[in-house]
C-alpha positions as CSV (number, residue, x, y, z in Angstrom):
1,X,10.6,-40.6,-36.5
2,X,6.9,-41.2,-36.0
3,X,4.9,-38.1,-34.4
4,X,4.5,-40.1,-31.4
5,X,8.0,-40.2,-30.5
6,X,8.1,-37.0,-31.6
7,X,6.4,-35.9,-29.0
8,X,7.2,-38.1,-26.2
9,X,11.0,-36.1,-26.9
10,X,10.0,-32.6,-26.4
11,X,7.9,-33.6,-23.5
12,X,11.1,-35.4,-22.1
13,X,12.7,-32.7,-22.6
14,X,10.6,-30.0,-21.3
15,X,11.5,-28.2,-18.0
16,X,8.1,-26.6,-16.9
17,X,10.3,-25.7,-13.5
18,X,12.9,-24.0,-15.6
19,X,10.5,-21.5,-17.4
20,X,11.5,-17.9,-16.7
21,X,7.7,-16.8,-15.0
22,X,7.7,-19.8,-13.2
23,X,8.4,-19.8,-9.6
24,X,10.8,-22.2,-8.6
25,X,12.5,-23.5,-4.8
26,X,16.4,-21.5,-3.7
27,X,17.2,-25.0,-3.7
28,X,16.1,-26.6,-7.1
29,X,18.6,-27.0,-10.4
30,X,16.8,-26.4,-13.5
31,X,18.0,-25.2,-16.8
32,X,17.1,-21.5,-16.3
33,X,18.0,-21.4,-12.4
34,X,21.0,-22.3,-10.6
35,X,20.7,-23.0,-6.8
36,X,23.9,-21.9,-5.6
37,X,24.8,-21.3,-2.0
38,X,21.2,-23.0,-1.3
39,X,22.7,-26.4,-1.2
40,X,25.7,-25.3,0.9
41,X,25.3,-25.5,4.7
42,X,26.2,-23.0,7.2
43,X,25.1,-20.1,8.9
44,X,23.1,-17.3,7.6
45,X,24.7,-14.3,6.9
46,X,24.2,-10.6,8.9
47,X,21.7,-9.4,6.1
48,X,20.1,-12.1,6.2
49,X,19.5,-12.4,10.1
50,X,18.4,-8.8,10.4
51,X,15.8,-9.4,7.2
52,X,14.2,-12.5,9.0
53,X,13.7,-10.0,12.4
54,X,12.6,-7.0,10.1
55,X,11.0,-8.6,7.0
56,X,7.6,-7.0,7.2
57,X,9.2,-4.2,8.1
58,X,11.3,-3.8,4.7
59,X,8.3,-4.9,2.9
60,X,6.1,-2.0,4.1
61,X,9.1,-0.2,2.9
62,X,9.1,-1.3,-0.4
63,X,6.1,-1.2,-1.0
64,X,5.3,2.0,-0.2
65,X,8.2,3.0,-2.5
66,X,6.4,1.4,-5.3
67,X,3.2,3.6,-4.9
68,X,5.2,7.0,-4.7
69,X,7.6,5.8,-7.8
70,X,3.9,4.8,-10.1
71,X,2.3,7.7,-8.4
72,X,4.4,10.4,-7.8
73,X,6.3,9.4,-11.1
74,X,3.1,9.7,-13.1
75,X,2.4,12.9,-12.2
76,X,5.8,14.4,-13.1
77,X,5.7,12.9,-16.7
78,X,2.5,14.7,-17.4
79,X,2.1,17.5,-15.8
80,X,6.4,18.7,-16.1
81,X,5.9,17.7,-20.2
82,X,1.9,18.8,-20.6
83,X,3.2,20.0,-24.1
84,X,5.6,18.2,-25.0
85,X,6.5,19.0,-28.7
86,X,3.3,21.4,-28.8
87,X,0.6,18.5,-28.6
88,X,-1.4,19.0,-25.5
89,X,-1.5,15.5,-23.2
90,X,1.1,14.2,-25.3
91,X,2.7,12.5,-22.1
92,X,-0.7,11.9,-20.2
93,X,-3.7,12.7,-19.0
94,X,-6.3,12.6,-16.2
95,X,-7.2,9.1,-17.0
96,X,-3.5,7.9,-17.0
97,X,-2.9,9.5,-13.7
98,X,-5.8,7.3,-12.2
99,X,-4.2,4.0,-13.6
100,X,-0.6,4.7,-12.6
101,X,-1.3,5.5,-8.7
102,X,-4.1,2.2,-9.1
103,X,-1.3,0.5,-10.7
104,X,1.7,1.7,-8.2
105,X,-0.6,0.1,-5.5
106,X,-1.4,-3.2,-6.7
107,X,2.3,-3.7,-7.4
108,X,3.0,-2.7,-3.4
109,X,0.0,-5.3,-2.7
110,X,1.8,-7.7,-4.7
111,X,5.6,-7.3,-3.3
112,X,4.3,-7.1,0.6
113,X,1.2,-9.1,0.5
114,X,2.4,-12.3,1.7
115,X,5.0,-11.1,4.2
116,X,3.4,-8.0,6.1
117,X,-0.1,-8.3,5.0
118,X,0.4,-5.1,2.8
119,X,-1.2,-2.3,4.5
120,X,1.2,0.4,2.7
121,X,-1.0,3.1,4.8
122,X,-0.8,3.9,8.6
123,X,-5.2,4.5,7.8
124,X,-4.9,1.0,7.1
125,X,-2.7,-0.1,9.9
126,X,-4.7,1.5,12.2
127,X,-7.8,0.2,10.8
128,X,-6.8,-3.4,11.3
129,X,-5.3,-2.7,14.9
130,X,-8.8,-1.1,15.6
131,X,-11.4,-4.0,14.2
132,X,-9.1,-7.3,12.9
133,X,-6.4,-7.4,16.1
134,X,-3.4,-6.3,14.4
135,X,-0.6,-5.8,17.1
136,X,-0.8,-2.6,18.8
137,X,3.2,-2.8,19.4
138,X,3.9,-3.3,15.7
139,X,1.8,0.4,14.6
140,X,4.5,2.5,15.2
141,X,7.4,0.4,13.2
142,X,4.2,-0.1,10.5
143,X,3.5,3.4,9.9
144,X,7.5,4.4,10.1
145,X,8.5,2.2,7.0
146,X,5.8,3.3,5.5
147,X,6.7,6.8,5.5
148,X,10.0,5.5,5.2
149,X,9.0,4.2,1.7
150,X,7.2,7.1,0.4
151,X,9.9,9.1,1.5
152,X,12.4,7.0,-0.6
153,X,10.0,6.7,-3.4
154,X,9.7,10.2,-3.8
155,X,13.7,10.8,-4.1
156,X,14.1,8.4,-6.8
157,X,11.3,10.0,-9.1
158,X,13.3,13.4,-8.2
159,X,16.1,12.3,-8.8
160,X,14.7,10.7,-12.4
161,X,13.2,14.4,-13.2
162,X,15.5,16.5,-11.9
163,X,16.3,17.9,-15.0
164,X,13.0,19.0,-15.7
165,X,11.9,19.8,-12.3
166,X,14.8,22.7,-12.7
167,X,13.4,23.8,-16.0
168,X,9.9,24.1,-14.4
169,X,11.1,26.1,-11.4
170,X,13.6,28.1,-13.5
171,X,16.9,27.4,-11.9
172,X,18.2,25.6,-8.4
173,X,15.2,27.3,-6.0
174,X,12.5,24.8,-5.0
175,X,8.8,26.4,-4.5
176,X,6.4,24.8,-2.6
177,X,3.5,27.5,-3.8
178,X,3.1,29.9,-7.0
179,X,2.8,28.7,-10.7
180,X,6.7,27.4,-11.1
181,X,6.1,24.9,-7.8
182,X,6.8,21.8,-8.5
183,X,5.7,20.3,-4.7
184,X,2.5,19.6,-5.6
185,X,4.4,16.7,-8.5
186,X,4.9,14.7,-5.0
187,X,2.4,16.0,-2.3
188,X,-1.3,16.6,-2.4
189,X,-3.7,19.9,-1.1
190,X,-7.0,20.9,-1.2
191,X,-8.5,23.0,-4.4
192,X,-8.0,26.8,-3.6
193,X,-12.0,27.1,-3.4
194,X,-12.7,24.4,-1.0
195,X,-13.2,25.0,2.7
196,X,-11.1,23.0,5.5
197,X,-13.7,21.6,6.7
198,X,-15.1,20.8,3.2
199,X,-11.4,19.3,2.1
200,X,-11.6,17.3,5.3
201,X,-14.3,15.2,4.6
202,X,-13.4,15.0,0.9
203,X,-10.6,13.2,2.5
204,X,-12.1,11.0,5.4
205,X,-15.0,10.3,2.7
206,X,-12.2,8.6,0.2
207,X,-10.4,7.2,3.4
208,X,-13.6,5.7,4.7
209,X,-14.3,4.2,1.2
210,X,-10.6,2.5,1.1
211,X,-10.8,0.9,4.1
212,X,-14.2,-0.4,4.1
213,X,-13.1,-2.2,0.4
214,X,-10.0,-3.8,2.5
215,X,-12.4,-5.0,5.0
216,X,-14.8,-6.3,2.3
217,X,-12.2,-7.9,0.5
218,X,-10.4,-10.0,3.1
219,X,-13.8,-11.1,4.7
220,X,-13.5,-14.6,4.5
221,X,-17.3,-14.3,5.7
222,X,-18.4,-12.7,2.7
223,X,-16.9,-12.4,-1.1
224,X,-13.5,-12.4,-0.3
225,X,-11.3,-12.1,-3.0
226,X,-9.3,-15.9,-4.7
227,X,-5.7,-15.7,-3.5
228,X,-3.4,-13.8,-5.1
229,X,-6.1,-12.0,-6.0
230,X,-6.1,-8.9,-3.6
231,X,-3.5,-6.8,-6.1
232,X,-5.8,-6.9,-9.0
233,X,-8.9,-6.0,-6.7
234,X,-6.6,-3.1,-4.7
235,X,-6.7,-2.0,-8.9
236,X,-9.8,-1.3,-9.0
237,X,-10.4,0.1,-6.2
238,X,-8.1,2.8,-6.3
239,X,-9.3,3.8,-9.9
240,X,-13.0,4.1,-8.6
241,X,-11.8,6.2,-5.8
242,X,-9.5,8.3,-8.1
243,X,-12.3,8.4,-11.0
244,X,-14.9,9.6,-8.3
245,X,-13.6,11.0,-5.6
246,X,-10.2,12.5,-6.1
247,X,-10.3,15.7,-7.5
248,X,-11.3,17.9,-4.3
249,X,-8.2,17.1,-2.4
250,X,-5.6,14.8,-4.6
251,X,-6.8,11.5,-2.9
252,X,-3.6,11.2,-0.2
253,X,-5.9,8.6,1.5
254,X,-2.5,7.9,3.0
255,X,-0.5,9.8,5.9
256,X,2.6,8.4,4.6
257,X,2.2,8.7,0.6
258,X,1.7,12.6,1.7
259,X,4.4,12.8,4.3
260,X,7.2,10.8,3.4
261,X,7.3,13.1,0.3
262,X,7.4,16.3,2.4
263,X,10.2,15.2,4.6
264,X,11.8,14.4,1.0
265,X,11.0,17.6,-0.3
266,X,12.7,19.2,3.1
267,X,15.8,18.0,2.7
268,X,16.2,19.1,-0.9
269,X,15.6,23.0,-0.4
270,X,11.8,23.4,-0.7
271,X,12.0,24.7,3.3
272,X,9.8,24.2,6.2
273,X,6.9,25.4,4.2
274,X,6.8,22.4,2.7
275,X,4.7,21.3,5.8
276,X,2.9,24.6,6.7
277,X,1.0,25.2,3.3
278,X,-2.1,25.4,3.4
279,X,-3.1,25.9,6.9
280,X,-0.9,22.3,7.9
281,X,-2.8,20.5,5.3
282,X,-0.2,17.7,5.5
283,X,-1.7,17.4,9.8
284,X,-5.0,17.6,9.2
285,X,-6.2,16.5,5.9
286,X,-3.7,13.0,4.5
287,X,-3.0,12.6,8.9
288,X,-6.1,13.2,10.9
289,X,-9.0,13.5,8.5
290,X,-7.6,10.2,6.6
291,X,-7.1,8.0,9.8
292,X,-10.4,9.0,11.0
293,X,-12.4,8.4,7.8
294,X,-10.7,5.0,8.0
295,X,-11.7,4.1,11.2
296,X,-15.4,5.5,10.5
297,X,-15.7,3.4,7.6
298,X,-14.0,0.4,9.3
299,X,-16.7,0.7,12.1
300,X,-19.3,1.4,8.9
301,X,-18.3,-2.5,7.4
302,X,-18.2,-4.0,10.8
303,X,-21.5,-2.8,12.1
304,X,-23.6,-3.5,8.9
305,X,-21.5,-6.5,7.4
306,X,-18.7,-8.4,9.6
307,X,-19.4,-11.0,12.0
308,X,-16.1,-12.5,13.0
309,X,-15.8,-11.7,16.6
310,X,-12.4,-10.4,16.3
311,X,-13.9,-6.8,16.0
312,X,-14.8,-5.0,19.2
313,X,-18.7,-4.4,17.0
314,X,-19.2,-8.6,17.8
315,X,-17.5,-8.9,21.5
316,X,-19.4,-11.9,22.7
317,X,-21.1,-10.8,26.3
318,X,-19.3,-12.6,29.5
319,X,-17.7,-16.0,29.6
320,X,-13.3,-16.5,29.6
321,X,-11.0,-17.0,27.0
322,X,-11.3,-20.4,25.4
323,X,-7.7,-20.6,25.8
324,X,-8.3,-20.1,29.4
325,X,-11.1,-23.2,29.4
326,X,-8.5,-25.3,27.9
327,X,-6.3,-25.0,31.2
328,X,-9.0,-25.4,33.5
329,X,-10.9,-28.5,32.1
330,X,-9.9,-31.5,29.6
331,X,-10.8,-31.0,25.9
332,X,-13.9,-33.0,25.7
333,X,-15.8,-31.3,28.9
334,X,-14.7,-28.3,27.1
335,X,-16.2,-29.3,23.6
336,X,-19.3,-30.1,26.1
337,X,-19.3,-26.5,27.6
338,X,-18.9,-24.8,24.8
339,X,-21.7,-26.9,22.9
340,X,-23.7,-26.1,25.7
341,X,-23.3,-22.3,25.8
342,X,-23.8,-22.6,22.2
């Protein structure tokens, strides 16, 4: 057989559709996918239907889960096996802390990103209801899931240490303060020699930071990132803010990485303290000093940088809705108008 041939089979042959990493339609046969029930007709079943009315709702879900099993999962391996078979950072460190929570987040991005937009963070839903639109009737059922998710998230890292959560605490209690606690594995506070009002704007600082990168990076007016994109550069991100800015407070940057944990925590016998430590950290540091850095650093990116007129910062002065000038006049003396106002 002459090369040529040769090579005209194996091409014949190949099924680029058919390769494991390759995306492929419910609907298409290949020789690594099977369509199934896709090429049956019929209607779609209860699970189905209640996905299609809630689907950005379980994807905040999910990925919220993602950052609390990355994050919260990181720091039990290190800090519950610091000296593990006498060699100190033998299962981490510092450094591989920073990745996992960066990490944990661009996988979220990546599962939610192209069915609820990803914001994994009531700062961030808030933030975009605020400056980019975002449906004020869909913050609430954002910012549930989300604590939702971390709340989930949390229980399967407990429930993956448990053994060694018990060994750390030295039996079935569960401490939320002293040197056996184990809370802080899934809940962040402030360093015992900051102030409040010093941990507070550690926090809004980082928060403020976070949101004005979103903003930055899904500007399609400026640098905005290729598609597909956004988890990668949600990566970085996180590191830099981890690397820089995360040691005062634990970098919650999130109300419902902090909170969904606590609620966790509640239910397995750490006790209502679980939410009163430090002053109500969990209120005013991941809740009110978080959401309000976000929104200061959101106003921050809009004022010096955005110029969509979606955000409040660029509401044009007078004039009606174009939708409305569509109604009241035919399209080309509308094209004139708005040329003219132009």
């Amino acid at each position: 057989m002459s090369p040529t041939s040769a090579a005209q089979r194996r091409s014949s042959n190949t099924d680029p559709a058919g390769a494991p990493a390759v995306p492929v339609s419910d609907s298409l046969p290949t020789s690594q996918h099977n369509p199934r029930w896709a090429l049956y007709d019929g209607r779609p079943n209860a699970w189905t239907r209640f996905r299609a009315r809630n689907k950005d709702l379980l994807a905040e879900f999910l990925g919220t889960a993602f950052i609390l099993i990355f994050g919260a999962g990181v720091e039990c391996q290190v800090n519950l096996h610091y000296n593990l078979f006498s060699h100190p950072q033998s299962a981490g460190d510092f450094n591989s802390q920073r990745l996992s929570w960066a990490i944990g987040v661009a996988l979220g991005v990546w599962i939610s990103g192209g069915v609820s937009g990803a914001h994994l963070n009531p700062t961030v839903t808030l933030s975009l209801w605020a400056f980019r639109g975002f449906p004020l009737r869909k913050v609430l059922p954002y910012i549930t899931a989300q604590i939702l998710g971390a709340a989930a998230g949390a229980g399967l890292v407990y429930s993956n240490y448990f053994g060694s959560i018990a060994l750390k605490e030295g039996g079935a209690q569960r401490t939320v303060e002293g040197v056996r606690s184990t809370a802080g594995l899934f809940v962040t506070s402030p360093q015992p020699w900051l102030g409040n009002g010093q941990a507070a704007w550690s926090e809004a600082l980082a928060s403020g930071v976070l949101v004005c990168a979103v903003l930055a990076l899904s500007d399609k007016g400026n640098l905005s990132v290729p598609k597909g994109c956004m988890p990668f550069a949600m990566f970085l991100t996180l590191v830099g803010i981890g690397a820089s800015l995360g040691l005062n407070t634990g970098y919650a940057l999130n109300f419902a990485r902090d909170f969904g944990p606590r609620i966790f925590l509640f239910l397995v016998g750490y006790g209502s303290k679980i939410f009163t430590t430090h002053s109500y950290w969990a209120f005013w540091g991941p809740g009110l000093a978080s959401i309000g850095g976000g929104l200061l650093g959101g106003l921050v990116y809009d004022v010096c940088v955005y110029t969509g007129e979606d955000s409040f910062v660029n509401r044009v002065e007078g004039g009606r809705r174009k939708n409305q000038i569509r109604r009241d006049l035919g399209e080309s003396e509308e094209q004139a108008l708005l040329e003219e106002e132009a």
